[in-house]
PQR file with spaces between the fields and no chain letter, atoms N, CA, C, O and H, PARSE charges and radii, in Angstrom:
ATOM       1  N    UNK     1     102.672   31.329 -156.537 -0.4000 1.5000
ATOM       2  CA   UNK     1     101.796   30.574 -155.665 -0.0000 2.0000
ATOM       3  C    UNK     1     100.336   30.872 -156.044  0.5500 1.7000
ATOM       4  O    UNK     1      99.938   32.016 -156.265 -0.5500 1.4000
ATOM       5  N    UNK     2      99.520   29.713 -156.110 -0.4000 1.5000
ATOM       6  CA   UNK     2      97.942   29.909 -156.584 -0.0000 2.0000
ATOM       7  C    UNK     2      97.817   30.170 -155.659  0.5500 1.7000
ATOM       8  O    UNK     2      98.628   29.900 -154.773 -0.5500 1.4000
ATOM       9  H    UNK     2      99.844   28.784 -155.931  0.4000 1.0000
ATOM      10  N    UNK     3      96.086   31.195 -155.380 -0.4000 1.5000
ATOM      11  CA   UNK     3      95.356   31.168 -154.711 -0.0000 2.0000
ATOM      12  C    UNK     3      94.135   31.008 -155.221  0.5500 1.7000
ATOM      13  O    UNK     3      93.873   31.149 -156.415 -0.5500 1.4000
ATOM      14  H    UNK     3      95.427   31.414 -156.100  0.4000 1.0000
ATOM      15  N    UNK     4      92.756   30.490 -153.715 -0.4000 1.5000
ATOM      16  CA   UNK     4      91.654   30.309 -154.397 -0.0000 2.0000
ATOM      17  C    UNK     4      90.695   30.807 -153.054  0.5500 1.7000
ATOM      18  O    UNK     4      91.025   30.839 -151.868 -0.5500 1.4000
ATOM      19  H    UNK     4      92.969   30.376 -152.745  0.4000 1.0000
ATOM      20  N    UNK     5      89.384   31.183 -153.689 -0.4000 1.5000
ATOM      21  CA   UNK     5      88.854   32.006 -152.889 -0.0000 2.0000
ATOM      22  C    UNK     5      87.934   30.619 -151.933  0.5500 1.7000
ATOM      23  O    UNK     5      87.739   29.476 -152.347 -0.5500 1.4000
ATOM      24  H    UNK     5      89.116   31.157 -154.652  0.4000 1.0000
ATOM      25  N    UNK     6      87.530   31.166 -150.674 -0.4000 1.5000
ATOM      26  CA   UNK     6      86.862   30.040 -150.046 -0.0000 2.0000
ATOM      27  C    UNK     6      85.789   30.730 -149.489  0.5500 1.7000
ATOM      28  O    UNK     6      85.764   31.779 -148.845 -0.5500 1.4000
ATOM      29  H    UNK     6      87.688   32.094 -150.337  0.4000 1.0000
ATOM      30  N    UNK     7      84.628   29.728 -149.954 -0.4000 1.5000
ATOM      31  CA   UNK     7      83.252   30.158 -148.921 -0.0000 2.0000
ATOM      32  C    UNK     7      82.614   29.837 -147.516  0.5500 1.7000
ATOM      33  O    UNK     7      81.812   28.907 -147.436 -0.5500 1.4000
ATOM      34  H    UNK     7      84.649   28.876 -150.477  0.4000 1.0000
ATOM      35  N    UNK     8      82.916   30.509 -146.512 -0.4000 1.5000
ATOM      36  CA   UNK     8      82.780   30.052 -145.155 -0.0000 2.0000
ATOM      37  C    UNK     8      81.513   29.908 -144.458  0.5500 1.7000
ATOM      38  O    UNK     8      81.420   29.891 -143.230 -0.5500 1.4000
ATOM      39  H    UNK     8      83.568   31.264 -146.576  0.4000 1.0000
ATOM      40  N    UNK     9      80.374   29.786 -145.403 -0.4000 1.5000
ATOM      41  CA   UNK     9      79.019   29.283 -145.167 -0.0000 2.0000
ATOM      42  C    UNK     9      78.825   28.721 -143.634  0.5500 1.7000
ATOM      43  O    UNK     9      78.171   29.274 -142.750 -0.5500 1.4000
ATOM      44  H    UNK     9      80.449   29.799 -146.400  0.4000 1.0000
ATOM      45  N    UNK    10      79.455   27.654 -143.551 -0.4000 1.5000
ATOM      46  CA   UNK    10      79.185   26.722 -142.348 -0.0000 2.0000
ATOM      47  C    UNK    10      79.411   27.029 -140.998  0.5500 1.7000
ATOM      48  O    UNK    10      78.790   26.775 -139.966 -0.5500 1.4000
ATOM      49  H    UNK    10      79.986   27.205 -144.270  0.4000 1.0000
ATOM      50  N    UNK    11      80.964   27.940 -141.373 -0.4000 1.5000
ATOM      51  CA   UNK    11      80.654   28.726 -139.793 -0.0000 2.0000
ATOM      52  C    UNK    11      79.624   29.654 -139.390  0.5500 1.7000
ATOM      53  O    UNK    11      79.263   29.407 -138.239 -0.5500 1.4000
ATOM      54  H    UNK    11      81.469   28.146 -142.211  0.4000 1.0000
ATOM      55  N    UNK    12      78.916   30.793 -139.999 -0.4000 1.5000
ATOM      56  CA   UNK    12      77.638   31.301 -140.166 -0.0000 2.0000
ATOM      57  C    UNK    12      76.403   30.374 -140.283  0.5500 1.7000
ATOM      58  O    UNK    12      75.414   31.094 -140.418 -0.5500 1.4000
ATOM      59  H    UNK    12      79.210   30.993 -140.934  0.4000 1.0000
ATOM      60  N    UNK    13      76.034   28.938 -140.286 -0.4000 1.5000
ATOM      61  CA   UNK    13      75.121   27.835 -140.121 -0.0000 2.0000
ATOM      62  C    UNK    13      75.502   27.776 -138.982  0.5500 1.7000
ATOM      63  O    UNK    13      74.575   28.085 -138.233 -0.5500 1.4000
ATOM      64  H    UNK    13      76.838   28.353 -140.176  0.4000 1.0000
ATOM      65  N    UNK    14      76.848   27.416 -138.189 -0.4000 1.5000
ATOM      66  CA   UNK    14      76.968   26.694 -137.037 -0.0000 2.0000
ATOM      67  C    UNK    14      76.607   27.674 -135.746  0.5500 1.7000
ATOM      68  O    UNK    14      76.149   27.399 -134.637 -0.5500 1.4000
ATOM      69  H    UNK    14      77.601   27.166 -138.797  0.4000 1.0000
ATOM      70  N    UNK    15      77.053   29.085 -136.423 -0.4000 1.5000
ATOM      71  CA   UNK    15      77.099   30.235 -135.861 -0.0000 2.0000
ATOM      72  C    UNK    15      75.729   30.713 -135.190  0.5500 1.7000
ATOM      73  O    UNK    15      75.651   31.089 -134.020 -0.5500 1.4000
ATOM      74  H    UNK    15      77.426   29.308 -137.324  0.4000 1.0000
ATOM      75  N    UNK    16      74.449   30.638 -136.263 -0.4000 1.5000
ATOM      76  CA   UNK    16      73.414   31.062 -136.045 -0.0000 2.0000
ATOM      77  C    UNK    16      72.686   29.297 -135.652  0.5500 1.7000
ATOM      78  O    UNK    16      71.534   29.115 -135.256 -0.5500 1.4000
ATOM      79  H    UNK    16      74.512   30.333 -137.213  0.4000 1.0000
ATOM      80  N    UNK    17      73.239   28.707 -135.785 -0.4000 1.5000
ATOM      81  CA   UNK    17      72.204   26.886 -135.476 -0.0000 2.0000
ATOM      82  C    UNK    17      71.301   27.030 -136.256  0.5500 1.7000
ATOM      83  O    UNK    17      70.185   27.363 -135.859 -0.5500 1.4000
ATOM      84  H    UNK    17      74.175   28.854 -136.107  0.4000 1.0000
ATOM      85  N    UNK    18      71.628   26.770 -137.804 -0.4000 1.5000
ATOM      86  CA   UNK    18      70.574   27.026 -139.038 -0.0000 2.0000
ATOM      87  C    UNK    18      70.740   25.748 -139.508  0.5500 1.7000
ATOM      88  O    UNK    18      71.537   24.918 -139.068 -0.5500 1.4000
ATOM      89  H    UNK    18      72.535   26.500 -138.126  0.4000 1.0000
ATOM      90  N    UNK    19      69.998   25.618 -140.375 -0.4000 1.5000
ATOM      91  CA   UNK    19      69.265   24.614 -141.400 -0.0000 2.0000
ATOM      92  C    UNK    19      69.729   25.690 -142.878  0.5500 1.7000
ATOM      93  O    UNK    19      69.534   26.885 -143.101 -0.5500 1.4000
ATOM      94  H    UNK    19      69.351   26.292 -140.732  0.4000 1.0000
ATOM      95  N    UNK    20      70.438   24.543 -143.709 -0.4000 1.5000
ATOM      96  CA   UNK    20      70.366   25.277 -144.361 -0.0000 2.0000
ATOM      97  C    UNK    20      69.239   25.828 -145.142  0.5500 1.7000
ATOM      98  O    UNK    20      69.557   26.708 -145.942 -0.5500 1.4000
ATOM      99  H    UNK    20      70.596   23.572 -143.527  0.4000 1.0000
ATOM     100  N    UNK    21      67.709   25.429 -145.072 -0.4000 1.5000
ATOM     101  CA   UNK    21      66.662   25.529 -145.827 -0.0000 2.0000
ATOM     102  C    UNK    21      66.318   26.550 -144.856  0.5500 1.7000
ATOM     103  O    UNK    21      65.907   27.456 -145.582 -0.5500 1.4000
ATOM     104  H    UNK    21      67.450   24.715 -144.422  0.4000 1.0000
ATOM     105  N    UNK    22      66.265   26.805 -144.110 -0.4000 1.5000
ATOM     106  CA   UNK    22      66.276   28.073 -143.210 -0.0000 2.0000
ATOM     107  C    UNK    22      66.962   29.576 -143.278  0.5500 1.7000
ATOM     108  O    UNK    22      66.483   30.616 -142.828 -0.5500 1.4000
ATOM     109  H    UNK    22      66.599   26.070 -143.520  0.4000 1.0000
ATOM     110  N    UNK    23      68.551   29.348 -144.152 -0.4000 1.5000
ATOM     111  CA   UNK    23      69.095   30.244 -144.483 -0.0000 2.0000
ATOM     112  C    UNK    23      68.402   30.667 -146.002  0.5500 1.7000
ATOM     113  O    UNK    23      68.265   31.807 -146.445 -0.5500 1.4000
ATOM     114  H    UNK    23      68.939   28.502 -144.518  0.4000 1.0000
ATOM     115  N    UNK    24      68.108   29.696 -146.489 -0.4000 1.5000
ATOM     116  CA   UNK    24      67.471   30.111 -147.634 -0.0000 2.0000
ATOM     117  C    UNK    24      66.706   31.208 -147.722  0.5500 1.7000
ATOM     118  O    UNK    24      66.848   32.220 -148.408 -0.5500 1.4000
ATOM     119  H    UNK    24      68.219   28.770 -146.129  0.4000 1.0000
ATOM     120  N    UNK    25      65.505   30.758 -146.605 -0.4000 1.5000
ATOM     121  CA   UNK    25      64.356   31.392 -146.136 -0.0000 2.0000
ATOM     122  C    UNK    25      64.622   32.607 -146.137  0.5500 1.7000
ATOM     123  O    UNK    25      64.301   33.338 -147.074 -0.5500 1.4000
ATOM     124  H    UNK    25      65.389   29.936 -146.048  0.4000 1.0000
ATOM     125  N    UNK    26      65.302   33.047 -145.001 -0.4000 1.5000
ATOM     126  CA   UNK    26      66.030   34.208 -144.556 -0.0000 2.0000
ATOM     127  C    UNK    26      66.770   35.111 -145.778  0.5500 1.7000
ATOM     128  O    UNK    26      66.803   36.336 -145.655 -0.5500 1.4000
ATOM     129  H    UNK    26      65.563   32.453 -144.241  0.4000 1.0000
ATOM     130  N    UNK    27      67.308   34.516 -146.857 -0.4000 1.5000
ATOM     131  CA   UNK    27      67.972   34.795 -147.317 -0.0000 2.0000
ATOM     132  C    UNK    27      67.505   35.275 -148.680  0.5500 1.7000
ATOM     133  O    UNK    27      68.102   36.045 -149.432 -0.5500 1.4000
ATOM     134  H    UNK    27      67.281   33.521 -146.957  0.4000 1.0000
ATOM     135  N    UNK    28      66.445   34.741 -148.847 -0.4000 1.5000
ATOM     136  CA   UNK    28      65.965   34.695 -150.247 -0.0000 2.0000
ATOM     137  C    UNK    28      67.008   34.480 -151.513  0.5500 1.7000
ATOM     138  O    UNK    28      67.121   35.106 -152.567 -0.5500 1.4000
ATOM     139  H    UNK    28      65.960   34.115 -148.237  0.4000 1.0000
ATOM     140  N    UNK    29      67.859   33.128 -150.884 -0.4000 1.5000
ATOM     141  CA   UNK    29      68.769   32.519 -151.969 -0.0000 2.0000
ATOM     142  C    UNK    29      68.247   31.049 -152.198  0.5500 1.7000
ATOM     143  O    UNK    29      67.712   30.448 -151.266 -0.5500 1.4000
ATOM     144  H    UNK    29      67.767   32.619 -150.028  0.4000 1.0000
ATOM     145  N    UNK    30      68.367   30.603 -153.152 -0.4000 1.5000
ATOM     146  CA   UNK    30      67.932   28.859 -153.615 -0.0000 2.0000
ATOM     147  C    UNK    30      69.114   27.867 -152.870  0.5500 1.7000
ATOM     148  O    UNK    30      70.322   27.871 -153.107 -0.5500 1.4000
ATOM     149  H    UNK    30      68.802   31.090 -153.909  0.4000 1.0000
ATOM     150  N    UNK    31      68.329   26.975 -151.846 -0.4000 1.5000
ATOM     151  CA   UNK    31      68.775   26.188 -150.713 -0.0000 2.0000
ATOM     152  C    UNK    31      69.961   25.766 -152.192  0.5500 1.7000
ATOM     153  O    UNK    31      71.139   26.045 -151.968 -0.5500 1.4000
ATOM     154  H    UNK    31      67.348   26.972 -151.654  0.4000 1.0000
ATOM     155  N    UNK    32      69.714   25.274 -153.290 -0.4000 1.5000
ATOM     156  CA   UNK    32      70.965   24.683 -154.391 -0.0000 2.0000
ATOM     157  C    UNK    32      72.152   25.751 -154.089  0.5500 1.7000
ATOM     158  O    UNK    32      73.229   25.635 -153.504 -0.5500 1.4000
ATOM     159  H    UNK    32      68.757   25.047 -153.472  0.4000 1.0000
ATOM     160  N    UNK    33      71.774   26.388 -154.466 -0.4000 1.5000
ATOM     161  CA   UNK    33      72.732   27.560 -154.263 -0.0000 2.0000
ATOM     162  C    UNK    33      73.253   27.982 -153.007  0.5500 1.7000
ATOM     163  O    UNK    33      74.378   28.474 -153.093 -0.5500 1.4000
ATOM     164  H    UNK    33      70.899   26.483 -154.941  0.4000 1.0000
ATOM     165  N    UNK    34      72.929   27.949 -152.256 -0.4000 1.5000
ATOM     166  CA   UNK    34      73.996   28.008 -150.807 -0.0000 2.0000
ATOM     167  C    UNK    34      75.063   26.749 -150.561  0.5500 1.7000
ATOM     168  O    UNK    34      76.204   26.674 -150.105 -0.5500 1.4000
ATOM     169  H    UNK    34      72.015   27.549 -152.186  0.4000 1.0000
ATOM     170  N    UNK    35      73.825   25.532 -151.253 -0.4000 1.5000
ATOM     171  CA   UNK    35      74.863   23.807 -151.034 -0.0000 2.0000
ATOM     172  C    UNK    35      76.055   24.182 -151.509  0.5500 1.7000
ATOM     173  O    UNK    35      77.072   24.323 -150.830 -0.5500 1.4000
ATOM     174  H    UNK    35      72.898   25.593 -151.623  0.4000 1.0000
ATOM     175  N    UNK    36      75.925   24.392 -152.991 -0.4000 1.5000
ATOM     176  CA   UNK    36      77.232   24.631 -154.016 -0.0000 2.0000
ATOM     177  C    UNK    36      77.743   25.652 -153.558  0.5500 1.7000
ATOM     178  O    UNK    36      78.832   25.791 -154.114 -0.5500 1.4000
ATOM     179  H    UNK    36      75.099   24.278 -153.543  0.4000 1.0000
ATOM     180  N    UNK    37      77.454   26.918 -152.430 -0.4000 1.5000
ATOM     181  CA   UNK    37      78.457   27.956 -152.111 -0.0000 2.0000
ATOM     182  C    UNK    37      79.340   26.880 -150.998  0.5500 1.7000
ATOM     183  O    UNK    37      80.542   26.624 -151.073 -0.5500 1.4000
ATOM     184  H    UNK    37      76.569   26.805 -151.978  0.4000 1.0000
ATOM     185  N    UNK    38      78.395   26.369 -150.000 -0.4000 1.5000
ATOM     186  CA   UNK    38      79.026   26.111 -149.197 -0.0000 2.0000
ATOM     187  C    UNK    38      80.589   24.550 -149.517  0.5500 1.7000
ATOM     188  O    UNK    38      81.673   24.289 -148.994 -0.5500 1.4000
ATOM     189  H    UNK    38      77.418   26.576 -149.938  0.4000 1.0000
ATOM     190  N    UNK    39      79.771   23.985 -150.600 -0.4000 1.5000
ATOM     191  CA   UNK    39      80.926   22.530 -150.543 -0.0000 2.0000
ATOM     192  C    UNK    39      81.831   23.365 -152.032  0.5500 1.7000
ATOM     193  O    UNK    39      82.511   22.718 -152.829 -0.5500 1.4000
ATOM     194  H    UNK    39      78.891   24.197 -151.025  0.4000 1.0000
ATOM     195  N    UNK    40      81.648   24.656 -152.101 -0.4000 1.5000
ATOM     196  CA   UNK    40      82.832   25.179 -152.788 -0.0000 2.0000
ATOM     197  C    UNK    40      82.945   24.635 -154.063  0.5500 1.7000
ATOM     198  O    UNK    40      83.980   24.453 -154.705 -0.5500 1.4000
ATOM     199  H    UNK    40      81.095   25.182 -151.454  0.4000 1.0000
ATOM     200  N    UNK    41      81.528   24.335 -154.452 -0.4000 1.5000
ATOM     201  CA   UNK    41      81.067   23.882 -155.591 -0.0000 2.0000
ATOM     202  C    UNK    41      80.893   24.859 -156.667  0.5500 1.7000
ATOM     203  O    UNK    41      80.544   24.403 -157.756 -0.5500 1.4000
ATOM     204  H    UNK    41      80.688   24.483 -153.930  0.4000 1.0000
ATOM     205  N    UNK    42      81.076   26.148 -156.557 -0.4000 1.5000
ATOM     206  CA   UNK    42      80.651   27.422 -157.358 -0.0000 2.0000
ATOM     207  C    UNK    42      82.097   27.465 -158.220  0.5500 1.7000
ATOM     208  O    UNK    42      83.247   27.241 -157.841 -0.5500 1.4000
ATOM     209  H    UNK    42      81.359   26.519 -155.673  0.4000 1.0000
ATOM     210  N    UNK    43      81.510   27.883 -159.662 -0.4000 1.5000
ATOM     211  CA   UNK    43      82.834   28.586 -160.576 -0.0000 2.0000
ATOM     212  C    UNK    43      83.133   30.345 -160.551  0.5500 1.7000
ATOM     213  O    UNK    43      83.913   31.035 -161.206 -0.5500 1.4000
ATOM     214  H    UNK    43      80.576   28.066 -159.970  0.4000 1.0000
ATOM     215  N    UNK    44      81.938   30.752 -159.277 -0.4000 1.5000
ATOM     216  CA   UNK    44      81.545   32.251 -159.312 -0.0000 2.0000
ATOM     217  C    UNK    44      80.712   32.188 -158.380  0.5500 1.7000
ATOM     218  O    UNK    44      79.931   31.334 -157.961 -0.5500 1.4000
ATOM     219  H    UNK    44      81.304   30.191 -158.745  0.4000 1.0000
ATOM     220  N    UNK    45      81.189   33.955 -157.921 -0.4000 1.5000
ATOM     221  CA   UNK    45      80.521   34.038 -156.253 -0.0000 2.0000
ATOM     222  C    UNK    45      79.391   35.201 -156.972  0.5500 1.7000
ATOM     223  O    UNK    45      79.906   36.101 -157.636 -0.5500 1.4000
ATOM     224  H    UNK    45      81.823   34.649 -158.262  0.4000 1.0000
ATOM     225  N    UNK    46      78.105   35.181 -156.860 -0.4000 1.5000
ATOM     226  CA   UNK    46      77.646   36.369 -157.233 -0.0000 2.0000
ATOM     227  C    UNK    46      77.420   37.382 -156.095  0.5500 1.7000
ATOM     228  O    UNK    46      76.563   37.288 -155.215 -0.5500 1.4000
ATOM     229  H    UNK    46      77.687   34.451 -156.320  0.4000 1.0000
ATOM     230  N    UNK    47      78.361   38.407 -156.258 -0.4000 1.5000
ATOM     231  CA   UNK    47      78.165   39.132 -155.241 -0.0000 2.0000
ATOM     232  C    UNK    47      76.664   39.825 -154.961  0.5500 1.7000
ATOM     233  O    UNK    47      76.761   40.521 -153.951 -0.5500 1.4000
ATOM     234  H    UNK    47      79.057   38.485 -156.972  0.4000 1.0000
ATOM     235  N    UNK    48      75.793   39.853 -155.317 -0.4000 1.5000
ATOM     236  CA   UNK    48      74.564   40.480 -154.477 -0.0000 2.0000
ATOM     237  C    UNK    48      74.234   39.004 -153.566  0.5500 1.7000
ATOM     238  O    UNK    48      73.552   39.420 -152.629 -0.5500 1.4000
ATOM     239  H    UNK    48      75.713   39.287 -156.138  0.4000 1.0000
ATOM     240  N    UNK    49      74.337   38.001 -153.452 -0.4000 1.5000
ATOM     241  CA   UNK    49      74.448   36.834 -152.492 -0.0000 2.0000
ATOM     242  C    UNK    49      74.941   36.766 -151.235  0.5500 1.7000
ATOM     243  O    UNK    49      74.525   36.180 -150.236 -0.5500 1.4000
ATOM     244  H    UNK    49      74.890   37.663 -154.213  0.4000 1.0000
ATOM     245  N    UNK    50      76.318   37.755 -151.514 -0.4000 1.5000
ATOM     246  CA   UNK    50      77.193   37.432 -150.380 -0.0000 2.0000
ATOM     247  C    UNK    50      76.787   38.818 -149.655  0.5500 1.7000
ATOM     248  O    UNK    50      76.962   39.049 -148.458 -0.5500 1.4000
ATOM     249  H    UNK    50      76.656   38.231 -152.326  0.4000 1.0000
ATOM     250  N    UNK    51      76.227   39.674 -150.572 -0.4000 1.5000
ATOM     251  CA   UNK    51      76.033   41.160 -149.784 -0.0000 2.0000
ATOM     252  C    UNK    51      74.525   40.917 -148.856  0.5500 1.7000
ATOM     253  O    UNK    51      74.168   41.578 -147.881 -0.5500 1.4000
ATOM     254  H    UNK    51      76.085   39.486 -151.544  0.4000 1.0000
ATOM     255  N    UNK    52      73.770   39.715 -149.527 -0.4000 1.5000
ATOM     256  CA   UNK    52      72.043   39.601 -148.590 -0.0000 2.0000
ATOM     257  C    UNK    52      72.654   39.032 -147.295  0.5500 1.7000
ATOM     258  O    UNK    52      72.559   39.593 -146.204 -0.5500 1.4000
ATOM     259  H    UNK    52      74.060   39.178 -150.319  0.4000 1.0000
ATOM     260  N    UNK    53      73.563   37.364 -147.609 -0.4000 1.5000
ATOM     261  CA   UNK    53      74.075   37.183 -146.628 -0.0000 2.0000
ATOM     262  C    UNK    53      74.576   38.163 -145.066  0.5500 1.7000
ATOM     263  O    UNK    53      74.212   38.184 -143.890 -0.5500 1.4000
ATOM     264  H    UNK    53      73.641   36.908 -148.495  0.4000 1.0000
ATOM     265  N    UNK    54      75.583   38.872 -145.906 -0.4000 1.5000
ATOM     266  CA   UNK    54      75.796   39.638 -144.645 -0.0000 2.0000
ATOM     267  C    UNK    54      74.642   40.844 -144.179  0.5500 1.7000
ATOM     268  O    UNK    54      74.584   41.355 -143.061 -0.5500 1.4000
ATOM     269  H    UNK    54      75.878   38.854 -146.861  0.4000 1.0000
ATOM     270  N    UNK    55      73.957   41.079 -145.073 -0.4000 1.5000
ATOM     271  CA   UNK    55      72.928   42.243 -144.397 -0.0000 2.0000
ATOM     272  C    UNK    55      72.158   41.119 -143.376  0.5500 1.7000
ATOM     273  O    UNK    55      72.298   41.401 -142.186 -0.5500 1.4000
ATOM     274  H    UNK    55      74.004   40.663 -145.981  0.4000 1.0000
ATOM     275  N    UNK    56      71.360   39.879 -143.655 -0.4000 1.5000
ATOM     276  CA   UNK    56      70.970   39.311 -142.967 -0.0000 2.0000
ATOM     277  C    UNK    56      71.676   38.723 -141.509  0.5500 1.7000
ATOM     278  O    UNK    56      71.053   38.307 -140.533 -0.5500 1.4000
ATOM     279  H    UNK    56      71.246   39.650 -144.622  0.4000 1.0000
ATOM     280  N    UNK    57      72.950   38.805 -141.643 -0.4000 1.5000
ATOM     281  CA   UNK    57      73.529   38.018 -140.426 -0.0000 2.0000
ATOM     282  C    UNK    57      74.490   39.230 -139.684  0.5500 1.7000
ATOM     283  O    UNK    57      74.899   38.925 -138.563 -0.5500 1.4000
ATOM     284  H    UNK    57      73.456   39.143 -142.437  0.4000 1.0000
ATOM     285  N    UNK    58      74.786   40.236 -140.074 -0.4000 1.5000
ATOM     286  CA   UNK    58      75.042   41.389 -139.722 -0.0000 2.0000
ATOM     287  C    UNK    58      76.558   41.674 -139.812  0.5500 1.7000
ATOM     288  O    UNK    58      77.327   42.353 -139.132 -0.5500 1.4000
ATOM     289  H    UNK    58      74.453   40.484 -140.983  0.4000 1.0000
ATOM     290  N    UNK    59      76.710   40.804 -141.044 -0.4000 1.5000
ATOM     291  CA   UNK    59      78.661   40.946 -141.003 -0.0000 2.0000
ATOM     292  C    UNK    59      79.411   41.770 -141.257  0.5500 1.7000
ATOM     293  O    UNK    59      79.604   41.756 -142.473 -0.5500 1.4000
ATOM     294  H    UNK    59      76.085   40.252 -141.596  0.4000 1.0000
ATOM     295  N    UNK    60      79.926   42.456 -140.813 -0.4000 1.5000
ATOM     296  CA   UNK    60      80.258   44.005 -141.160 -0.0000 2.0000
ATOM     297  C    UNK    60      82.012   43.563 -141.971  0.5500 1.7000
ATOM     298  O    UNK    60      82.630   44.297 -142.742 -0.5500 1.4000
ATOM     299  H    UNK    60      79.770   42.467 -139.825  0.4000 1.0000
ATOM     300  N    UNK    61      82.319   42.593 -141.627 -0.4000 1.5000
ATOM     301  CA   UNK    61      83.679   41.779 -142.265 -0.0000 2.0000
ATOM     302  C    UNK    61      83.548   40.685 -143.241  0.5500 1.7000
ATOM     303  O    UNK    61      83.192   39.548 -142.933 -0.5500 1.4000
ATOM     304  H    UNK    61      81.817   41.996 -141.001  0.4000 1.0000
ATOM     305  N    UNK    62      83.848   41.068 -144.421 -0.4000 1.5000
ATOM     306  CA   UNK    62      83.415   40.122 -145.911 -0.0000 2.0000
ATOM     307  C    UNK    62      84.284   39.012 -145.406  0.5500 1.7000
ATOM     308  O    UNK    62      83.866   37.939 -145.841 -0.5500 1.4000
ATOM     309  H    UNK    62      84.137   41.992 -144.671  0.4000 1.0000
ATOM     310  N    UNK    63      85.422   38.868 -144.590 -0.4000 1.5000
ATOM     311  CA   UNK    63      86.159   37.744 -144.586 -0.0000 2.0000
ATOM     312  C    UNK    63      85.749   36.524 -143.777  0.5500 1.7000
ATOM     313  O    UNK    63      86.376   35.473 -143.644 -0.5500 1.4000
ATOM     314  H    UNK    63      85.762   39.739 -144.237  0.4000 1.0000
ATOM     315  N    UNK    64      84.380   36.927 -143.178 -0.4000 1.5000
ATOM     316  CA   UNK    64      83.675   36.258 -142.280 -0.0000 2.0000
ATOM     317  C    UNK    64      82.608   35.475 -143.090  0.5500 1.7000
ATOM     318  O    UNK    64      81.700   34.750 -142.684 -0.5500 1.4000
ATOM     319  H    UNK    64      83.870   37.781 -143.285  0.4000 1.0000
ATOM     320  N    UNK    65      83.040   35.890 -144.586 -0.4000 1.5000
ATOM     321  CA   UNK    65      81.973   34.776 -145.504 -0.0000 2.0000
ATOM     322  C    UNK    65      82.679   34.296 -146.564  0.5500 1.7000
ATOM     323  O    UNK    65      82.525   33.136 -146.945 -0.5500 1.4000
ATOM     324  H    UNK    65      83.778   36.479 -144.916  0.4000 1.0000
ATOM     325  N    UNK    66      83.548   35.165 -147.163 -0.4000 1.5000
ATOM     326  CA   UNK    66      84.743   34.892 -147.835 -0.0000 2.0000
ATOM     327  C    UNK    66      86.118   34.930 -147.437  0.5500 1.7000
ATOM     328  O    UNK    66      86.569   35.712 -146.601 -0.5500 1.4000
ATOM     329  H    UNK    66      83.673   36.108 -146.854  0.4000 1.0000
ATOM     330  N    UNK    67      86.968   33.803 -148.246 -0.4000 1.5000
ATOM     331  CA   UNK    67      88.591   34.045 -147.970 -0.0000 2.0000
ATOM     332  C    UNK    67      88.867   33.805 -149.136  0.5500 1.7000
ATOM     333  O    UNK    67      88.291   33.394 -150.144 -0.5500 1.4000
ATOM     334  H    UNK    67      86.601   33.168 -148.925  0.4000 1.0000
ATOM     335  N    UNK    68      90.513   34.352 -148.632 -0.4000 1.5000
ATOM     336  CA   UNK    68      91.138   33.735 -150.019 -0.0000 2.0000
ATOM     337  C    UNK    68      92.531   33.264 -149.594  0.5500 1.7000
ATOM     338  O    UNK    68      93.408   33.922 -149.033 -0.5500 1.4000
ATOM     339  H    UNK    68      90.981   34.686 -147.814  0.4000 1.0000
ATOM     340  N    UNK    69      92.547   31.980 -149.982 -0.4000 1.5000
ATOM     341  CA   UNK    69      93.778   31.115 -149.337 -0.0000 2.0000
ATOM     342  C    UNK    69      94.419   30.817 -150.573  0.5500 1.7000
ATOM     343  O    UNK    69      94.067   30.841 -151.752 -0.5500 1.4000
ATOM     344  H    UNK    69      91.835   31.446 -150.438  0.4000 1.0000
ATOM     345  N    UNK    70      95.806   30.432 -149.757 -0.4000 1.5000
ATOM     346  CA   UNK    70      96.741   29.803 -150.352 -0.0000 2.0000
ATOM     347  C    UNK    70      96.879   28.953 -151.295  0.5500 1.7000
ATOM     348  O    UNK    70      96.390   29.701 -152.141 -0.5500 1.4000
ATOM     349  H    UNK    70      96.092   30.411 -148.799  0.4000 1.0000
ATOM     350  N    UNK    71      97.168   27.873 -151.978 -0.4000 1.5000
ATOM     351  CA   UNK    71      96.882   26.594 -152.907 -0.0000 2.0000
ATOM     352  C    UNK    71      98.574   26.262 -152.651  0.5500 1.7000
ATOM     353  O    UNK    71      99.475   26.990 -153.070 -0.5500 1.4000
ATOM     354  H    UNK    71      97.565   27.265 -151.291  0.4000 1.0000
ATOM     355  N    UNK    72      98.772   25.013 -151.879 -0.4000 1.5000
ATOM     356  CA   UNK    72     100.186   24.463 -151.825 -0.0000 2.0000
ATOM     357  C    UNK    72     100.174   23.804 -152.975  0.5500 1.7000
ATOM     358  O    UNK    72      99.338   22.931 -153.209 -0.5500 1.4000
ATOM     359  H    UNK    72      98.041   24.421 -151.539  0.4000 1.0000
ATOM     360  N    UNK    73     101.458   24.290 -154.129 -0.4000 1.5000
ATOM     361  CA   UNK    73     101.151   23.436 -155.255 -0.0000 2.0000
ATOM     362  C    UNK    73     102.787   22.233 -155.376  0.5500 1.7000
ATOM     363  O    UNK    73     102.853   21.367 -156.249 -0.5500 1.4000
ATOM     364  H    UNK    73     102.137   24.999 -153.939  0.4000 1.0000
């Protein structure tokens, strides 16, 4: 069974009522670069991204920005 990793961006937007040009801000990541994290547009997660993310939003659980699901093939 494949699996593939998923980026849960949007619940953390919906979570905090952000813009994503706002998370940018906050984030000191390129608004491009959150789009393509979030519509799962990335071939690669760079982890110092996902580590600002959570220092900024206070996620003490990586699965609250990342998953990794199933692939029904």
């Amino acid at each position: 069974m494949e699996k593939k990793v998923t980026v849960k961006l949007q619940n953390i937007v919906q979570k905090h009522d952000l813009s994503l040009r706002e998370m940018s801000r906050l984030t000191d990541i390129p608004r491009p670069t959150l789009s393509k994290l979030m519509n799962q547009k990335m071939q690669y997660i760079h982890l110092p991204h996902i580590l600002r993310i959570a220092d900024v939003f206070g996620v003490d659980d990586i699965r609250e920005i990342i998953d990794l699901e199933k692939i029904n093939t």
